[in-house]
N, C-alpha and C positions, 0 to 999 in steps of 0.2 A: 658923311651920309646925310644926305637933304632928306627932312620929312617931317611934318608938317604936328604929325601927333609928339615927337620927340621934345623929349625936357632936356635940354643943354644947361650944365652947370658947373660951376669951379665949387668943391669940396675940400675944405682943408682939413685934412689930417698932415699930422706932426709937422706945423708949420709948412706945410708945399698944400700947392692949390694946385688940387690934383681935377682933369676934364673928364666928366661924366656926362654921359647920354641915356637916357632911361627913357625905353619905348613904351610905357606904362603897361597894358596888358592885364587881367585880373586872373590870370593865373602863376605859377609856381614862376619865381625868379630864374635868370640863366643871365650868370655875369660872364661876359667875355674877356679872358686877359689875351693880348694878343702876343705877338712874337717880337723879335730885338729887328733890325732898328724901326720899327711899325708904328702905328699908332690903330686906335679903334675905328678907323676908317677901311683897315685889313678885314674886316667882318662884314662888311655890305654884301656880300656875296648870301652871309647865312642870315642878318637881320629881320629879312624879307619872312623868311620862310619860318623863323620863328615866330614870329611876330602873327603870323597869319593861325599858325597852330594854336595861337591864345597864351601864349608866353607871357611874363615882362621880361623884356630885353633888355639886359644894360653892360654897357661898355665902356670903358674907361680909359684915357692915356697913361702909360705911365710914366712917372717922376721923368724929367730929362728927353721925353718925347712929345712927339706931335704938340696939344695945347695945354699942356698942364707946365708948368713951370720948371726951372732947370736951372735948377743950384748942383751947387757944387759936389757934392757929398750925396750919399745914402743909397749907393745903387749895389749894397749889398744885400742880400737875401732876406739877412731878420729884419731892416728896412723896408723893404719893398712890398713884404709879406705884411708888416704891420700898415701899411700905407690899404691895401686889401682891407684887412680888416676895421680900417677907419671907414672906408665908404661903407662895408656891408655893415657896420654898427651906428652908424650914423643914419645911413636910412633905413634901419629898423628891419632887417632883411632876414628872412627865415625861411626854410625849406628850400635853400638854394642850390643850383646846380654850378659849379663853377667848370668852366670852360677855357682848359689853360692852352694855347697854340706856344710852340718850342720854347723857347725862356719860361713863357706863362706855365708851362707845367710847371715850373720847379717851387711856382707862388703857390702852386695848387697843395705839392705836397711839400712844403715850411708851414702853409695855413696850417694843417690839419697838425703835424707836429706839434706850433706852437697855440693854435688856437682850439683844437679838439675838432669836432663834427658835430655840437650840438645848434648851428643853424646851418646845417649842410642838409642835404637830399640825395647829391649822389655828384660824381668828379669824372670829369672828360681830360684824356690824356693825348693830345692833337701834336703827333711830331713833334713830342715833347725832349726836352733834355737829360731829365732825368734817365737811370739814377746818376750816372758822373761821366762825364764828356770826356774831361782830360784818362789818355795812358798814365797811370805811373803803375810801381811794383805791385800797390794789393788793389788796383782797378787793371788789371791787364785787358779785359774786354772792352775797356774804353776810347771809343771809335774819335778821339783825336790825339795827336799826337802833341807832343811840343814845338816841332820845328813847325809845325802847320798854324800851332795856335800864335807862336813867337812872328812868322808871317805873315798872317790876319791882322795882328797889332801892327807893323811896321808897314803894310800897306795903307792902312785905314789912316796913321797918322802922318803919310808922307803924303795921299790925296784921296779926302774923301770920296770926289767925285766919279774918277774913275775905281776904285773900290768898289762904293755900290752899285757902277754899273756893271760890272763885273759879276758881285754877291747875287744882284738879281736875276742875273742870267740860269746860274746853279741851282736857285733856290728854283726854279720853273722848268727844268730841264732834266727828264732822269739821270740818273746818276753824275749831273753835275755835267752831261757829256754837248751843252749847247746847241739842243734841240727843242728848242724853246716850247713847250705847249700851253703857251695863253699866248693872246694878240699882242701886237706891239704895244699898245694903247695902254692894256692892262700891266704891260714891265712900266711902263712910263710913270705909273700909277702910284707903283710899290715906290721906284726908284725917289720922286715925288714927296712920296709919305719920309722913306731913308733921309731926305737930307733937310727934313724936318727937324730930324735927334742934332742934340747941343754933345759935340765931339768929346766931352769930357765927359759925358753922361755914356756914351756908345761906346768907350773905352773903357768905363770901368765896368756900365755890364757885362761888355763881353768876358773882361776876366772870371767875373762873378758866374757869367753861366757856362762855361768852359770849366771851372776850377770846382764849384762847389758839389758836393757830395752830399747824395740825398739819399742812399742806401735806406740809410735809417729812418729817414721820414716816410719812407713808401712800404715801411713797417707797420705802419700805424692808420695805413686808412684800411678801413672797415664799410662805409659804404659800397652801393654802386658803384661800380666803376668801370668804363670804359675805353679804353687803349683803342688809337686809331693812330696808321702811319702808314705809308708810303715804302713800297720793299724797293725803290728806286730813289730812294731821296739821296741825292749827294752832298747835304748841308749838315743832315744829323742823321748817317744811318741806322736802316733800322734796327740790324741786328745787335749792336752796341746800345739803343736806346728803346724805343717802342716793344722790341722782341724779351729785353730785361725787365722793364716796369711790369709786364706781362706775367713773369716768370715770378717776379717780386711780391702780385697782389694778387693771389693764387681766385681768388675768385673774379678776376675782372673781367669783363667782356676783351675779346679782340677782333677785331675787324681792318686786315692788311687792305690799304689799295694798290691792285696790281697795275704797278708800271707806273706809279704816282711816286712825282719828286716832293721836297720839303715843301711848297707852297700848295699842297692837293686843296687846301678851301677853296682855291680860286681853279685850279686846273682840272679839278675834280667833283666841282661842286656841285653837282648833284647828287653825286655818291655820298660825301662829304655829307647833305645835310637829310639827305634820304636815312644814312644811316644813326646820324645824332636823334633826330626826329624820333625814329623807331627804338633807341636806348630811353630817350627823356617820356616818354609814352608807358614805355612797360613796368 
């Protein structure tokens, strides 16, 4: 994201130097975490529009993506979560809105688990993962299976490139079914950002946001909160994921987009920030 007002910076938390952009802004913080294999260049679509509302905008890569550093280790949850909480403690961050797109939810709700809500404001749940992807016996409504996830791993590590050209297609395509609704330019984009991620960093996320189980964290938030998803997404269905978080945080807001696959910030963005805009407001 080119712009001219943005502070670009490497922040280390737990030894990784982690890429942060902070649109400055003198009103209420809205950190955006983005989605697997992404980086904070997936939000130029909403940056704009926050930014104009009087936000601070800040977006961050994380560990093993785009420009933050990519060691070897630490793409498990209570990592990941604490790497969040390094940049929001470091730069002195309070009243914040955290903004988690699909993996990024699961940051959203391990923060609040492990770090409470006393510099939160309110939590955006954007075709998010939670509460637990993988099927097994006491997640029966969880909208993936094993042979699918065991798949995903075996394509990804036999070639990345066709993989994500593949992943990106479903992610913009209702139900997965390659009817692409964004320009070609803008898959180009994603795919682009995709092969940015350091394959050891992409492999073990993906186990991490497939496997991990967040039931219990999505017990514990108490703020605001708003559930957004795509009743068309064939990446991370709704009803297995957006339609649970939902169910889970009895007072959240929900707002389905109709006939929007997993990538709606970009497919859908106007709705997308038309309706974040009108939750971070109220």
């Amino acid at each position: 994201m080119t712009d001219s007002s943005v502070t670009s910076r490497l922040i280390e938390v737990n030894d990784v130097n982690v890429y942060v952009e902070d649109y400055g802004g003198s009103g209420r913080p809205v950190v955006l975490i983005h989605g697997w294999p992404l980086s904070a260049e997936s939000w130029k679509m909403q940056v704009p529009a926050l930014k104009d509302a009087g936000y601070r905008v800040l977006a961050y890569d994380r560990r093993g993506f785009g420009r933050s550093d990519k060691p070897s280790s630490g793409y498990d949850y209570d990592t990941l979560t604490d790497d969040l909480n390094g940049i929001i403690t470091m730069l002195d961050l309070n009243d914040v809105t955290l903004v988690g797109f699909s993996m990024g939810g699961g940051e959203v709700a391990r923060y609040i688990a492990k770090y409470g809500e006393a510099r939160l404001h309110s939590v955006v749940f954007a075709s998010a993962v939670p509460p637990m992807l993988l099927k097994t016996d006491d997640n029966p409504d969880g909208p993936l299976d094993q042979a699918k996830a065991d798949e995903m791993t075996a394509n990804l590590t036999d070639d990345e490139s066709a993989f994500y050209d593949q992943f990106t297609k479903v992610f913009f395509s209702p139900n997965g079914d390659g009817n692409i609704l964004i320009s070609e330019e803008q898959r180009q984009e994603a795919l682009a950002l995709c092969m940015q991620a350091d394959k050891t960093a992409a492999l073990t996320a993906m186990k991490s946001f497939a496997t991990t189980d967040f039931r219990d964290d999505l017990k514990q938030v108490t703020v605001p909160t708003l559930v957004m998803h795509g009743d068309a997404d064939g990446t991370v269905p709704y009803p297995g994921s957006g339609e649970r978080i939902h169910a889970a945080i009895p007072h959240s807001e929900l707002h389905v987009i109709i006939g929007g696959p997993h990538g709606v910030n970009v497919s859908h963005s106007d709705e997308f920030n038309t309706e974040l805009l009108r939750f971070l407001s109220a």
